[in-house]
N, C-alpha and C positions, 0 to 999 in steps of 0.2 A: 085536446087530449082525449076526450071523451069519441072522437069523431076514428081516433087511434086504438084505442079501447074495443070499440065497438068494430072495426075491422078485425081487431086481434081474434076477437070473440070468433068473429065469420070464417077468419082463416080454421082457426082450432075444431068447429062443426064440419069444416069441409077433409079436415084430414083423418078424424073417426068416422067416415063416408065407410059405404057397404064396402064389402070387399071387389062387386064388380067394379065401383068406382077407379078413377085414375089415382094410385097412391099422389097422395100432397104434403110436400114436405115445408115445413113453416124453419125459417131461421133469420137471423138478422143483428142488427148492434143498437147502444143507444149511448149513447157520449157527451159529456158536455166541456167545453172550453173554455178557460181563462186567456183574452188577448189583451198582451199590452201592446199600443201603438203608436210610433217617435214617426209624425213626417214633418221635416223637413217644412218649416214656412209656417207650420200651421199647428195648434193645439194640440197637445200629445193627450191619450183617451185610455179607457179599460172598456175592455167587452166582456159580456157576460153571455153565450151562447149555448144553444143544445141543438141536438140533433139526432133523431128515430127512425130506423128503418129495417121495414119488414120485408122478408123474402120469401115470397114460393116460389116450389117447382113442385112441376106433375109430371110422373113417366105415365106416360099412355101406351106403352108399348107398343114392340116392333118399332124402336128407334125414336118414337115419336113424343114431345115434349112441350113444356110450356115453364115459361119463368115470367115472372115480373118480379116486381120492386115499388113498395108504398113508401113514401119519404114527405119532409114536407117543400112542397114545390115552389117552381120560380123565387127562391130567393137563393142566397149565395150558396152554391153548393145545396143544398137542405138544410143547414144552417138556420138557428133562429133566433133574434140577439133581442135579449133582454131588454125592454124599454124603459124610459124613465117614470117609475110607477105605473107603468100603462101596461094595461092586459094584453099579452098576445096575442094575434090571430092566427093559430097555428089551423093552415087547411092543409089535411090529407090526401094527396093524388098520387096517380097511378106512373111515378115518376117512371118508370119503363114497364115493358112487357113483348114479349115476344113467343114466338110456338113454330116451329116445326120440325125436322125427325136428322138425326143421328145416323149416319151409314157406314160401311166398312171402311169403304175410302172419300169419302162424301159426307156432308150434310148442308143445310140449307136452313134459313130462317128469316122470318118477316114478321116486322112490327117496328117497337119502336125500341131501336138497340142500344145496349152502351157499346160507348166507343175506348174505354178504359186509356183515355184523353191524356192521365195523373201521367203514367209512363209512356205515352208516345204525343209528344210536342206538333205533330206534324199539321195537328187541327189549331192548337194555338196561332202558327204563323200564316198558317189559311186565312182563317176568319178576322185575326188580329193582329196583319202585319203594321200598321200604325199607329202607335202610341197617341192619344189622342182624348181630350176629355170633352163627352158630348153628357146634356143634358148633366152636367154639374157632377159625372159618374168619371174620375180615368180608368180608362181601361188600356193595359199593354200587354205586349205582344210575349211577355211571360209575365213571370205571377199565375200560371195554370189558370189562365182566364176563360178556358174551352170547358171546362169542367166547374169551374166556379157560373158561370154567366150562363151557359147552354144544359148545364147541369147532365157533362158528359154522353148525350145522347145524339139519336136521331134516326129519325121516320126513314126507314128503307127495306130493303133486300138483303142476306146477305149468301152468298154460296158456295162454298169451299170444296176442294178436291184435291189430291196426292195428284202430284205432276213430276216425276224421278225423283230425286231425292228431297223436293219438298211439300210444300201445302202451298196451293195459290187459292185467296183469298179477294176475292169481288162484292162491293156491296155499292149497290144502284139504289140513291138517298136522297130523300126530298129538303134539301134546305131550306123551302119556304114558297108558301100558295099567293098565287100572285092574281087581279084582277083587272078587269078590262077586254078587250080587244084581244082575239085570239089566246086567252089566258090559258087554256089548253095546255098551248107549245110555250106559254110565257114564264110558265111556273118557272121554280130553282130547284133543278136537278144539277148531281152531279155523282160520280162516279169513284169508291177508293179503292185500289188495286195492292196489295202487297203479295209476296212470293217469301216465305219464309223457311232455310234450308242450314244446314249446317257443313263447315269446314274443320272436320275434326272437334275440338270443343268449344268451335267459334260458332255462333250462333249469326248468320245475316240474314236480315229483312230489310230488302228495296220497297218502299212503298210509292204511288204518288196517288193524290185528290186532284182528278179533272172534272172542270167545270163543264156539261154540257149544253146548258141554255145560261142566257144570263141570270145573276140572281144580286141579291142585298146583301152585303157584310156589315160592319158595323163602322166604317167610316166612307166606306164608295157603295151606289147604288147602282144599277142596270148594269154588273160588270159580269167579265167573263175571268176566272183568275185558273191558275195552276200551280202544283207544287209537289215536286220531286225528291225524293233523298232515301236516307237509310237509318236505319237502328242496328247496332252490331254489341253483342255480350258477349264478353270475354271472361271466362273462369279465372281464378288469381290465387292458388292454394283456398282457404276458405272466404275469401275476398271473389265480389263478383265486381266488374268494373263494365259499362255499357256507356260504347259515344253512339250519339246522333246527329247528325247533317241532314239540313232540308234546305231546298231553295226554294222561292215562288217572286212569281211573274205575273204583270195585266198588263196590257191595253188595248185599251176599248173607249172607242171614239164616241159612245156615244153615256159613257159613265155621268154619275152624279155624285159627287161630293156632298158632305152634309157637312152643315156650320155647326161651331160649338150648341148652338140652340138644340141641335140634332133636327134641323128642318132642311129639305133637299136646298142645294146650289145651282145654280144654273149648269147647265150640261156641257159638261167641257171632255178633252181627250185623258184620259186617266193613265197614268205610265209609270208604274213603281215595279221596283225588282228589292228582294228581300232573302236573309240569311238567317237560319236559326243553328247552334251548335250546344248541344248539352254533352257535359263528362259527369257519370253518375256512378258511385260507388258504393257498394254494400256490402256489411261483413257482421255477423251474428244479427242481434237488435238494434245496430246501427245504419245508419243510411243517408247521403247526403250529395248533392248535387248544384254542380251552377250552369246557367244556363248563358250564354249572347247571344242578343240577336243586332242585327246591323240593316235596315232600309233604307234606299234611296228612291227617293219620292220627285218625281219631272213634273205632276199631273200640273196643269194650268194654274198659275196664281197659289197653289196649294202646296208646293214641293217644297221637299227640305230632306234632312236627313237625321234617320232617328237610331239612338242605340240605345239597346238594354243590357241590364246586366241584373242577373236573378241568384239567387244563393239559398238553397233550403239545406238545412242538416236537423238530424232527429236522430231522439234514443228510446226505445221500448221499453219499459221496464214490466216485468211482469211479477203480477202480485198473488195470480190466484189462475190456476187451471185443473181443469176436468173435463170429464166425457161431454158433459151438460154445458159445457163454454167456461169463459176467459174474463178477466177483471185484469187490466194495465195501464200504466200512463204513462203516457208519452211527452216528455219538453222539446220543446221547438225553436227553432229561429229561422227569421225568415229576412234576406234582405232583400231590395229592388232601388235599383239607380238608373234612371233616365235620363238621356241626353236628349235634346232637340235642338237642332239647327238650321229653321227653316233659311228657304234660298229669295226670299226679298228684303237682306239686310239688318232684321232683327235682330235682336238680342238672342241670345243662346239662353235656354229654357232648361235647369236643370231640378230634377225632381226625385228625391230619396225617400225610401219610407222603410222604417225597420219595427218589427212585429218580435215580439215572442209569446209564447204558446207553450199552458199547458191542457192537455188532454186525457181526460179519462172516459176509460171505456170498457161497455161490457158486453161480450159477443154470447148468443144461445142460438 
């Protein structure tokens, strides 16, 4: 907290700067949570969580900009859970940042971006089309695990431009530094494309994440994957309603599997294709959504087939607003039911876990 403090202090000197200085505008929230949590097989728990984070931006004029975001890093989301009488270790980093300029019909920017993950699924069944528990950790292919685990970002490019009636949006992103032998051209690059344009007051955005070198996900190693689809809003009187479809594809012969330990497997042909479908609806301070997802998994020795089923609904209540920010809390429920049915005969694996949540939170 002090490591928080002491940033806050830095932001606040930076934004009474000269006036040739770049204006710097400081904002941010600080929230903390009560989870209760029922899984299925195994001892049901209470969390005691919190979570800080500060925002700048600098207009540098003539278009040109700069944002980050301090939070507390690599843990779930920025989340940070209360231990059993043990001091936190809360470190402070520079969970994003990015700078570049704003145009009439353009803009461009490089660093490390969010990817606002929460409402587009498309990076969940990317990165975590297989439901699968490595190193004692499950992770599935919902539950917002792109946002929770990758804490919404990532190292790239991004460049945007009006193209007839819409905005096509490219961003060429590094997934992950890789070594050895030509490490150069080994690294995990890959590329996400969307076009977002409107049909009367129907809002469509085709996106897809192409892999362009191989890279690590978080159950296949040395692969190559891909994944296609759409986000579509639909207006509904004061009700907004938004589906989503995405598909994704590998194989790549010369993939690595990792075992529960989460240590590589011998090098087998990797071959899974995969579905994700969210129906999400909002109407004042409510909001609530389910998600399936469906993969069938060929890879050697390793296939099977998984499905998810995910369920968030939430209500805002607001307690306190002004010009100077906001004070609200929000209840939650969250459900998640996993099927597995691997294909050497097994036993079918079935795994539930239900969560509620409340949240309070203060924006300035």
């Amino acid at each position: 907290m002090k490591k928080m403090l002491s940033l806050a202090a830095m932001f606040a000197v930076l934004s009474y700067a000269s006036p040739a200085s770049a204006e710097f505008k400081i904002s941010g929230d600080a929230s903390t949570r009560l989870r209760a949590e029922f899984v299925d097989g195994v001892d049901d728990n209470m969390y005691f969580s919190y979570r800080v984070r500060l925002k700048g931006a600098a207009d540098l004029g003539s278009g040109y900009f700069f944002k980050t975001m301090l939070t507390t890093d690599n843990t779930a989301g920025g989340w940070t859970t209360v231990g059993n009488g043990n001091t936190e270790d809360t470190n402070i980093e520079f969970s994003n940042f990015y700078f570049g300029r704003m145009m009439e019909n353009s803009h461009y920017a490089i660093g490390r971006l969010p990817m606002n993950s929460f409402n587009n699924p498309i990076f969940d069944l990317t990165l975590y089309p297989v439901s699968k528990e490595i190193d004692g950790s499950r992770v599935n292919t919902t539950d917002i695990p792109y946002a929770t685990a990758n804490m919404d970002r990532l190292f790239g490019m991004n460049y945007g431009t009006k193209i007839g009636d819409g905005e096509l949006n490219s961003t060429l992103f590094v997934f992950g530094d890789r070594t050895g032998n030509d490490a150069i051209f080994n690294d995990s690059y890959g590329v996400h494309l969307s076009y977002k344009f409107n049909v009367g007051d129907v809002t469509v955005d085709p996106q897809a994440i192409i892999a362009l070198t191989d890279g690590d996900g978080r159950v296949y190693h040395n692969v190559s994957s891909n994944t296609v689809g759409a986000n579509v809003t639909v207006p509904a009187g004061e009700a907004k309603i938004s589906l989503s479809g995405f598909y994704t594809w590998c194989q790549d012969d010369n993939g690595i599997p990792l075992n529960n330990a989460g240590e590589e497997d011998n090098t087998v042909k990797v071959d899974y294709n995969g579905m994700l479908f969210r129906l999400k609806g909002e109407i004042g301070n409510a909001m609530a959504w389910v998600d399936y997802a469906h993969t069938n998994d060929k890879t050697n020795g390793y296939g099977g087939e998984y499905d998810n089923v995910f369920v968030w609904a939430q209500y805002k209540v607001g307690v306190y607003e002004a010009a100077a920010g906001t004070f609200s809390l929000t209840p939650r429920v969250r459900y998640l039911a996993v099927t597995t049915d691997p294909d050497d005969g097994s036993t079918v694996d079935m795994y539930e876990k239900f969560r509620t949540e409340l949240v309070a939170t203060v924006t300035f």
